[in-house]
Structure formats: structure tokens, C-alpha cells
C-alpha positions in Angstrom: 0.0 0.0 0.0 3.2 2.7 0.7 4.1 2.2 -2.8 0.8 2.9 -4.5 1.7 5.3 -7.3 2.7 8.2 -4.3 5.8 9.1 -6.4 3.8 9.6 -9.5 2.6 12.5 -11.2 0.4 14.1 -13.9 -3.4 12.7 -14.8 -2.4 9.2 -14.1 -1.2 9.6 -10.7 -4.7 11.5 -10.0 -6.3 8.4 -11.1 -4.1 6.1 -9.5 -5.2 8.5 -6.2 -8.3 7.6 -6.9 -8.5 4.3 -6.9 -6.8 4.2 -3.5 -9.0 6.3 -1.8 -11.9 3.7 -2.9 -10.1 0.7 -1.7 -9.4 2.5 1.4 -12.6 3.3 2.2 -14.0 -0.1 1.0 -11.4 -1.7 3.2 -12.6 0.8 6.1 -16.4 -0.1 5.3 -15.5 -4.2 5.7 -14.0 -3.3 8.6 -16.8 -1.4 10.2 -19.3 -4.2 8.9 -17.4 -6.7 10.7 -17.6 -5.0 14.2 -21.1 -4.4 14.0 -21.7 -0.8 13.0 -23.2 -1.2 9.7 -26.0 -4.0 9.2 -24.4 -6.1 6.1 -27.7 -5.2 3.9 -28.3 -1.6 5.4 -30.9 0.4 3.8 -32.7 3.5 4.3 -36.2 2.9 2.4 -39.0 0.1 3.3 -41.8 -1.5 1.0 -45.1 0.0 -0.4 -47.6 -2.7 -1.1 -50.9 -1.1 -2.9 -54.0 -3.4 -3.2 -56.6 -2.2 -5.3 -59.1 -5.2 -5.3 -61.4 -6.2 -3.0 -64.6 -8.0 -1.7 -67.8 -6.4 -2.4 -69.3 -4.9 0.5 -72.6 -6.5 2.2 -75.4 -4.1 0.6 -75.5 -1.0 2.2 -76.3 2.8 1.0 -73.2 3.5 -1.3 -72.7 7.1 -0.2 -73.2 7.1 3.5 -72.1 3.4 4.1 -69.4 2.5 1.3 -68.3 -0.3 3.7 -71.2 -2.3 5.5 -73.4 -1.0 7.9 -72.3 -0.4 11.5 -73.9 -3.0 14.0 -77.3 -2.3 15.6 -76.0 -1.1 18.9 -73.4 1.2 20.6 -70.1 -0.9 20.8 -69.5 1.0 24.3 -71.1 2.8 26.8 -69.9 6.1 28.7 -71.0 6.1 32.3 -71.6 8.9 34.4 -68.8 11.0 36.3 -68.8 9.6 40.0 -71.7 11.1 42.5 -73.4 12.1 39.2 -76.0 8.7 38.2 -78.7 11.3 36.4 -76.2 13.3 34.0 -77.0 11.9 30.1 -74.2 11.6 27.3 -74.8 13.8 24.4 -73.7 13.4 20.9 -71.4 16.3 19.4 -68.9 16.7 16.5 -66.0 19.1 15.8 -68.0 22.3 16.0 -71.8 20.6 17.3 -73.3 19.5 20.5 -76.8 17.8 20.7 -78.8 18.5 23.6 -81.4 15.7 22.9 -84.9 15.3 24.3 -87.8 13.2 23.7 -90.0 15.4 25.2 -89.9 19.4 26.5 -88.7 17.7 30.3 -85.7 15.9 28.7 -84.6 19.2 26.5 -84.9 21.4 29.7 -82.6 18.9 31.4 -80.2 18.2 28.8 -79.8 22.0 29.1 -79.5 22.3 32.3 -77.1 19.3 32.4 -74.6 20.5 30.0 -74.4 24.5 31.6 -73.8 23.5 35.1 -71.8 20.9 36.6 -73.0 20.9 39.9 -70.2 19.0 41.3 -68.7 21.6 43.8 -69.8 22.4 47.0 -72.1 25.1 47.8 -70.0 27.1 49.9 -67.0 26.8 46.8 -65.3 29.9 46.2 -67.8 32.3 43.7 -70.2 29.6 44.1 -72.7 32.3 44.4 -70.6 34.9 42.3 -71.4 35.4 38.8 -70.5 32.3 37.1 -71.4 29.5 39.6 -70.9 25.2 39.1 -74.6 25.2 40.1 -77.7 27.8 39.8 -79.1 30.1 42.4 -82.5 29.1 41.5 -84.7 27.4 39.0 -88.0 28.9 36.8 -90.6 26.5 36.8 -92.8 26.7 34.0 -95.7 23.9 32.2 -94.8 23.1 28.2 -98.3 23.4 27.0 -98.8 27.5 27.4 -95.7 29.6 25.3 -97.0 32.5 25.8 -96.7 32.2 29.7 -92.7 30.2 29.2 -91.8 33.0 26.9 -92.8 36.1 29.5 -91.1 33.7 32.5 -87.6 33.8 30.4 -86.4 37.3 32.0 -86.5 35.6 35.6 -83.6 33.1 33.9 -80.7 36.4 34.4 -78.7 37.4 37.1 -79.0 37.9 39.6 -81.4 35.1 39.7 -79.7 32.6 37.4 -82.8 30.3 37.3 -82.7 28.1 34.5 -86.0 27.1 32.9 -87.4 23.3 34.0 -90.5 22.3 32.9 -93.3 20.7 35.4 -96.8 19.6 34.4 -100.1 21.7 36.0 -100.4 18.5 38.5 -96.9 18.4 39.4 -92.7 17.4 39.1 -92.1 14.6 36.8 -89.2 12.6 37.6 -86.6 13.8 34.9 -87.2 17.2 36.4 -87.0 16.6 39.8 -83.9 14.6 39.8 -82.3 17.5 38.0 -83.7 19.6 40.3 -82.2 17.3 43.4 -78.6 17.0 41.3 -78.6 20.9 40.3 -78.8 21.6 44.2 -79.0 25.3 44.2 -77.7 27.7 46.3 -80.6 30.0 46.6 -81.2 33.7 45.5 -79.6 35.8 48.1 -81.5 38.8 46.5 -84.6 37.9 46.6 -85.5 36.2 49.9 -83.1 33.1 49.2 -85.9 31.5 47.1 -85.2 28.4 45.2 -87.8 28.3 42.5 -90.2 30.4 40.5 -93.6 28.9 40.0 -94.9 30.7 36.9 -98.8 30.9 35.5 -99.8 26.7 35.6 -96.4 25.6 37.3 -97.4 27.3 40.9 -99.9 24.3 41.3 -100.6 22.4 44.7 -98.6 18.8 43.4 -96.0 21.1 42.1 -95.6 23.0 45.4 -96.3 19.8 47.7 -92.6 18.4 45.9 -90.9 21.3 46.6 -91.9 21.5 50.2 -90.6 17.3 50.3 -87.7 18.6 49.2 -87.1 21.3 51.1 -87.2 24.0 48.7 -88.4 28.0 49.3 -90.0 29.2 46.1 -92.7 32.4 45.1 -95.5 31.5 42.6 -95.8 34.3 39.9 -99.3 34.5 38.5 -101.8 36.9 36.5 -105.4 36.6 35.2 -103.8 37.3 31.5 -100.5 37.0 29.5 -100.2 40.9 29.2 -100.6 41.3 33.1 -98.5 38.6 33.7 -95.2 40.0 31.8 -95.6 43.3 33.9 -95.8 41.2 36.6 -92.4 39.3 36.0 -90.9 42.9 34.5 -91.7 44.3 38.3 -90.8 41.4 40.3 -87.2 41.2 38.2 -87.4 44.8 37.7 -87.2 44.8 41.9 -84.4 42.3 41.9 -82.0 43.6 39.3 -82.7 47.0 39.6 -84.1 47.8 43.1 -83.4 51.7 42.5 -85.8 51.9 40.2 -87.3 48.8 39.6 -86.9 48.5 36.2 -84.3 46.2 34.4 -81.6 48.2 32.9 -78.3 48.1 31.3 -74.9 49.1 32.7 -75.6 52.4 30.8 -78.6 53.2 32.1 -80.5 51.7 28.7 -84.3 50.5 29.8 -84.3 48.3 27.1 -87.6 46.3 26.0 -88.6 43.3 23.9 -91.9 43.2 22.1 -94.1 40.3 20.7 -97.3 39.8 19.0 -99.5 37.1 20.9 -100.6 36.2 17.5 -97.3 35.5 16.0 -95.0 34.3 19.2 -92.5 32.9 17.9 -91.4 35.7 15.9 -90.2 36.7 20.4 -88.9 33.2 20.4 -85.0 34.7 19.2 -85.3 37.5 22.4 -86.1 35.1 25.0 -82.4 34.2 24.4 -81.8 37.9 24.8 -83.6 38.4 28.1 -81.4 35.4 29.2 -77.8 37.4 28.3 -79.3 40.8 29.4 -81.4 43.0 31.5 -84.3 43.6 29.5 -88.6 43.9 30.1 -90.6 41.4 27.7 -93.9 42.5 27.4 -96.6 41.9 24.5 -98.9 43.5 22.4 -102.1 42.3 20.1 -101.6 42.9 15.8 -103.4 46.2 15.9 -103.9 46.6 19.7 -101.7 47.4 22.7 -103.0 45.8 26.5 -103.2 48.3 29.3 -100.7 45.9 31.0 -98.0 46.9 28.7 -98.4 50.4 28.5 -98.3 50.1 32.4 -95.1 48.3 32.1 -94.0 51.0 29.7 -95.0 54.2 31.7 -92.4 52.7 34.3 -89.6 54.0 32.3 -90.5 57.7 32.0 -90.4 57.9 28.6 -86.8 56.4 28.3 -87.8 52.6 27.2 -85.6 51.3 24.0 -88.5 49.1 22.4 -87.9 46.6 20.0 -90.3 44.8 18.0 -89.9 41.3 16.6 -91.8 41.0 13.4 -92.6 43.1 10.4 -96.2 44.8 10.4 -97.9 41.5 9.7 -96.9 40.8 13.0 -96.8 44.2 14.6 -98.7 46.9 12.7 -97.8 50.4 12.3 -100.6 51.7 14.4 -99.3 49.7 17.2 -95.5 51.1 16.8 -96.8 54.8 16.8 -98.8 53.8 20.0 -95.7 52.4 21.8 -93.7 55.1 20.7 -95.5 57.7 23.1 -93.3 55.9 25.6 -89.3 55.6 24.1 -88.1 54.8 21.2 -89.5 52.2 18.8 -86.9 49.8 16.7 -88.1 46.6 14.7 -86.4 43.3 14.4 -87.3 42.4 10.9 -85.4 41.4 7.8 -86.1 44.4 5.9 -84.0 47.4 5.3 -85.2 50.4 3.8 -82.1 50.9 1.5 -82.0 47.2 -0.1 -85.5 46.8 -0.6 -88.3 48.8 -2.7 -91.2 46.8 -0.7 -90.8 45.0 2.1 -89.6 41.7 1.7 -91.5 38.8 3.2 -90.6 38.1 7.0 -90.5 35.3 8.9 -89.9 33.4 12.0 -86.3 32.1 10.5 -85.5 35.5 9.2 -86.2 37.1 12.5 -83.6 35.1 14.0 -81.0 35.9 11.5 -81.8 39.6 11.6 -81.2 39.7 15.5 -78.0 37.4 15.5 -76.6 40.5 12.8 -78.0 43.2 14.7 -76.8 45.8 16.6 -78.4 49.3 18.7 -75.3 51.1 20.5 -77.6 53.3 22.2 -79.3 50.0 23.5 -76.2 47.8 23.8 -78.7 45.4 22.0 -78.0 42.6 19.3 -75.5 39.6 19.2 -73.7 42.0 15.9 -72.4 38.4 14.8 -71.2 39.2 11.3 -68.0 37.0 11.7 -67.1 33.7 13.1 -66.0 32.9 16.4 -69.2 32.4 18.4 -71.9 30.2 19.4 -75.6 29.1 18.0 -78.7 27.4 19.4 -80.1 26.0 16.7 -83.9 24.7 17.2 -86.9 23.7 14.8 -89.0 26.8 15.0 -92.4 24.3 15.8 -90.5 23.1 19.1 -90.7 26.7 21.1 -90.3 24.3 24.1 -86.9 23.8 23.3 -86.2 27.3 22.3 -87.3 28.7 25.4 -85.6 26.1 27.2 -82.0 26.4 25.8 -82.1 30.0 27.0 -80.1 29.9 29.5 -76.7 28.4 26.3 -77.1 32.4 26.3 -76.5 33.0 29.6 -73.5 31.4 30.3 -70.8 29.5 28.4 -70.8 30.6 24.6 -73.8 32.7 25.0 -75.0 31.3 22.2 -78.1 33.0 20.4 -81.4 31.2 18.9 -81.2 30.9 14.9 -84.3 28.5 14.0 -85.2 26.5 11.3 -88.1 25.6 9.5 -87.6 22.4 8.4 -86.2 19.1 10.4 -84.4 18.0 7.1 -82.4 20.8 5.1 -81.5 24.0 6.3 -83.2 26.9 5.3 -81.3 28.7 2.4 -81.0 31.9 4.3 -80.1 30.3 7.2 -77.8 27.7 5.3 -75.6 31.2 3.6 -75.6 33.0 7.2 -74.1 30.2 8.5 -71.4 30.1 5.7 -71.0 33.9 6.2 -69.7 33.5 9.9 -67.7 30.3 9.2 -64.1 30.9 10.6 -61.2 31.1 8.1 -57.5 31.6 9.4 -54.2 32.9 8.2 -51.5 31.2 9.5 -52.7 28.1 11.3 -55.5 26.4 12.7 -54.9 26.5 15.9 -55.3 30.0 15.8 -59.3 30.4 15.7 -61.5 31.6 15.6 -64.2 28.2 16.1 -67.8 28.3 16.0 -70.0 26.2 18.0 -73.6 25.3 17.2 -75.8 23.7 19.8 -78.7 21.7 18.1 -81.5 21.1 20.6 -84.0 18.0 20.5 -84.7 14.9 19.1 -83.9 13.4 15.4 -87.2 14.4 14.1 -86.7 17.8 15.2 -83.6 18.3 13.6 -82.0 15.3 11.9 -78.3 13.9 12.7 -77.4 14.6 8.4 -78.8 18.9 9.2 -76.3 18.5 12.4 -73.3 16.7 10.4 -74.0 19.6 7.5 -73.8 22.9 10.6 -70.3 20.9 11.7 -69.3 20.7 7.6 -69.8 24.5 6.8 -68.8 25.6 10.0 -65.4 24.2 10.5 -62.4 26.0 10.1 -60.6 26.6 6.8 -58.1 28.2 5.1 -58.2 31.9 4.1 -55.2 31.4 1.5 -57.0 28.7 -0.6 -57.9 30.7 -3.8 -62.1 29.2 -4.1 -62.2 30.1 -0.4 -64.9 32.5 -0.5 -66.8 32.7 2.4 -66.0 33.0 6.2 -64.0 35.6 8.5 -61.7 35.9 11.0 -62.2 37.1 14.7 -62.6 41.1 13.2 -65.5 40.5 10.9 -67.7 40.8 13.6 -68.9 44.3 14.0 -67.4 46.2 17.1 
């Protein structure tokens, strides 16, 4: 090896060189292999094995179920968290939740269930400050009267946080009073440390009977009409929120006001998620007539009531608004905009909903002024006002998410179907930097089916803003301010 061409010079030697430094190295590799540093067949890529035939599938819906159907039962079940036997699994996806119920008892449970825990003590830190494991209360209410469910809502708000349960006119079914048992609340230190509102059929004998078993306080709420009734509950949580005055207001002083049609009441159905966020009266009216009990209710505020009606003039008529206007200022919750439209457009119950999600009254400090993504829904079938009114209180606490309805149990409406895509979150940079949107869907299949919920999670997921046929959804500053 010493006498390996070293001498030599020109292109030869270069070669010569060359050839050395190969053996070398080969030598050097053989030696390496020997002592176990190298495997003898090293290499640094693995096998790809593609199969492209296979069995044909037992018959099954090609689209949805490509590969078999699923078996007929759950393959698992979750049990309840320790010390809490009542509390029900729901079914959510990426950016869905169902609250399910059979019936109005189960959806004012499922509620219930999913906003508060319950699983702290009652004397926990904040327990009874502002955003407490369990309630302070409950509103009792029956699911056979909206009318009266709708004008208990504003009793839901601090500081009473008293979710809505329903109870039948003879007294607690069992859903509802072992919710009642596991919510456990800590009483409403403002108001006499009260447990429970009875309102209109709810403050029954069998009704008051379990409470007494149970060792709840409660005050019935009651009126010979609907009309007295609301200026009832508008003085009682007038007194409670607002004891200067005794009328609910906002932090600047706004006496803000929700009005309804007793005709058309689920046009009010979106505000009773309102009522829920924010100190506001909820008081009704007739088509073409105003009750004395409203214009009682009104009077209270001295001229300063913010008064916002739900519905176009099919709903509310003209007449009516000039009436109520004697007594603050009148604002409608309609679909229609003066600009955009050379008549009126046609309103509805859906529309209503979308109008007041976009919305927003600075002076009032009303309106959810969603416009972007990054929020919560309550989605409901606009024939189950039972659940509507019952999911309340997903706008008083958590995502404060407000009421958009449908009209069908099957397929979005289109109007609903392109807000939706309108506030769908888009991002920049990555993902994990938001905004989300969650959509809580209340009630059972037939209400709303599981393929409407899989479509809110589809169009409401996340995506990227770069992709060039992205060409809907915001980010976080879409909303208005």
C-alpha cells in the first residue's frame, strides 16, 4: 500500500489516487461491517404494497355506508362522572353539540345538564358569584302554554340565574325533579333566598307539595292574562336587578324592552335568548292593539324605554308602533332594510332570528352584531318553542349562544344555510389560531336530523383563508365592534 503510485505525477497519478482512496474506504467499510456498526444489507427505504381489489361490501347505501353497515348497537357505553347517576351523554362533532330530548322535560334537562356541573360544594369559592358550578335558583314553568314560558324567560338572568325546567299543571315529573335534586341550588340571596319560581300553571298544589318534600323555598308568579303577567315578572325582576328603580336596565342606564305579537310568538322566540344574556322587560302586544298591562309596564320607564319589536307589520302593525312610541323609542327586528328593498320583503320566524343574530343598537347595547365567526348558536326547529325557550339559558352562560331557527327538520333553510357560511371561521396562519364556532342543536332526530347537524359541523369548520375558491367565512374582526 506505501508504494501505491505516491511518487507519480500528472493525470495518471490523480487516477491512480483515486482508486486508493476507494479501496481504502472499501477496506474501512469491511472493517466497520465486521464490528457491527453497519448491518451487512443496510438500507434507508421500506416496502409500499398497494391493493386495489377487494370484496364487495354487504349491501349497504353506497354514499353514507361505502363499507357495510355499522352493527345495531353502541359498541360501548360512557358512564356517568362519580356522584353524578342522572347526567346523560350527548352526541357532538367538531363544532356541534346535541342536547337531545324526547320530550320538553328531557330538552330542559339536557340543558340544564350540560351548563352546570354541579359538582362543587355550595359554599366553593364564587359559588354564588357570577358564574357559579350550580344555579341560584330554578323557573318552573308547564310546556303546554308559550305564551306564559316565553314572559317567565327574563326571571332566567342574574341575579337570579334560574334556568328554565318544565313541570306539568299537577306536578314534578321525575326527569325534572332529579335534576332539580342533582342541580342543588344555592338559593337567590336577592330575593329572599328562594329556590324556585312557580310561573302561570307551574305554581300548582302537586307542584308546590314536591318542593316542600324537598325542602325548597320558592314564590308563585301568577296573572289573570299574559299581558298582566309580563308586567308582573318585569316588576318582580325589575325589583331584583334593579331595586333603584325597579326597572331592568343596562350598565348604561338603557331600559331596554322586547316586544311580541300574541298572534305571532315565535317571531319573540330569538329575544327570549336575549332576556337570558341581558337585563331587558318582555312585554306583549295584540296585531293592531296594545293591552293596558304593557303600557303600564312601559309608563315605568319615563319615557326612556328602548322598544324593540320582533316581526314586520304582519306581525306588529304600524298603528301599534306609533302607539308604543308615546313611551321611548320604537326599533323593529325584521329582515327588511329600507335601502335594499323597494317593498318589504317577506318576514318570517327564520328571518327574525338571522336579523337579531346580525343586529346591533349602540344606544341600547342590543343585538348579538355576529357578522363573523368565532361564536356560538342554538339551533332549534321553529315548531319546538319548548326547546327554544328552554335552551335559554346556552345564552347566559358559556358561549352565550343565540337562537337561529329552522323551519324544516331536514335541510336548512337557504337563508339560514348562507348566514351560516358567512360567519364560518377562516385563518391565516394556522389552525390552531381560531376563531371556532360552536352550534348547539337542541331536540330529538325528528326535530332536527343527525345529516342537518353533520351539515352545521361541515360548513362551520375552520378553513383556510389562503385557498384561492375560499370565499366565504371571516376571522375574529368581521364581527362588528
Amino acid at each position: 500500500m506505501a508504494g501505491l503510485g505516491l511518487r507519480r505525477t500528472g493525470a495518471r497519478s490523480r487516477v491512480s489516487l483515486a482508486g486508493a482512496g476507494v479501496a481504502v474506504v472499501g477496506i474501512v467499510l469491511l472493517v466497520l461491517a465486521a464490528a457491527g456498526v453497519f448491518s451487512a444489507d443496510a438500507s434507508t427505504v421500506g416496502k409500499v404494497r398497494v391493493v386495489t381489489s377487494a370484496s364487495a361490501p354487504p349491501a349497504s347505501n353506497s354514499q353514507t355506508e361505502p363499507f357495510g353497515s355499522p352493527s345495531g348497537k353502541p359498541d360501548y357505553s360512557v358512564p356517568p362522572p362519580p356522584g353524578q347517576p342522572t347526567l346523560v351523554p350527548t352526541i357532538g362533532t367538531k363544532s356541534t353539540q346535541r342536547l337531545y330530548g324526547a320530550n320538553p322535560f328531557q330538552e330542559a334537562v339536557s340543558v340544564t345538564q350540560h351548563v352546570f356541573p354541579s359538582a362543587l360544594p355550595e359554599n366553593a369559592p364564587n359559588e354564588n358569584n357570577n358564574d357559579p358550578d350550580r344555579p341560584w335558583g330554578v323557573t318552573l314553568v308547564t310546556p303546554d302554554d308559550p305564551l306564559t314560558a316565553i314572559t317567565a324567560v327574563p326571571l332566567l338572568h342574574f341575579p337570579d340565574d334560574a334556568p328554565i325546567l318544565y313541570v306539568t299543571k299537577h306536578g314534578i315529573p321525575k326527569v325534572t325533579a332529579n335534576e332539580i335534586k342533582r342541580l342543588g341550588d344555592t338559593g337567590m340571596s336577592r330575593y329572599h333566598n328562594v329556590d324556585a319560581f312557580l310561573v302561570g300553571a307551574a305554581a300548582n298544589p302537586g307542584v308546590e307539595r314536591q318542593l316542600k318534600a324537598m325542602g325548597l323555598k320558592y314564590a308563585t308568579v301568577t296573572a289573570p292574562n299574559v299581558p298582566v303577567l309580563a308586567n308582573t315578572v318585569d316588576k318582580l325582576y325589575g325589583s331584583i336587578e334593579n331595586p333603584d328603580t325597579g326597572v331592568p336596565n343596562m350598565d348604561n342606564g338603557a331600559e331596554n324592552v322586547m316586544v311580541g305579537s300574541m298572534q305571532s310568538y315565535e317571531y319573540l322566540l330569538p329575544a327570549t335568548h336575549w332576556v337570558a344574556h341581558m337585563a331587558s322587560g318582555l312585554l306583549w302586544v295584540n296585531a293592531n292593539s296594545v293591552p293596558q298591562a304593557t303600557i303600564d309596564a312601559l309608563k315605568r320607564r319615563n319615557g326612556q324605554a328602548r322598544i324593540y319589536l320582533f316581526g314586520g307589520p304582519r306581525q306588529i302593525s304600524g298603528a301599534v308602533a306609533k302607539q308604543l312610541a308615546r313611551y321611548g323609542t320604537v326599533m323593529r327586528v325584521t329582515n327588511d332594510d329600507i335601502v335594499a328593498f323597494n317593498a318589504p320583503p317577506t318576514d318570517t320566524a327564520v328571518d327574525t332570528s338571522i336579523a337579531f343574530a346580525k343586529m346591533w343598537d349602540p344606544a341600547g347595547q342590543v343585538g348579538w352584531k355576529i357578522t363573523g365567526p368565532g361564536h356560538g348558536f342554538t339551533l332549534v326547529n321553529a315548531n319546538d318553542w319548548q326547546g327554544a325557550v328552554a335552551s335559554a339559558p346556552l345564552s347566559h352562560l358559556g358561549f352565550h349562544a343565540p337562537l337561529l331557527m329552522t323551519d324544516s327538520s331536514g335541510k336548512l333553510p337557504p337563508q339560514l344555510d348562507a348566514y351560516y357560511k358567512s360567519v364560518a371561521p377562516t385563518y391565516l396562519t394556522s389552525p390552531a389560531d381560531g376563531p371556532y364556532n360552536m352550534s348547539y342543536v337542541i331536540g330529538n332526530w325528528d326535530q332536527i336530523t343527525w345529516p342537518v347537524q353533520a351539515h352545521v359541523d361541515y360548513i362551520s369548520e375552520t378553513t383556510n383563508r389562503r385557498v384561492w375558491n375560499t370565499a366565504t367565512g371571516g376571522r375574529y374582526t368581521d364581527s362588528q365592534p
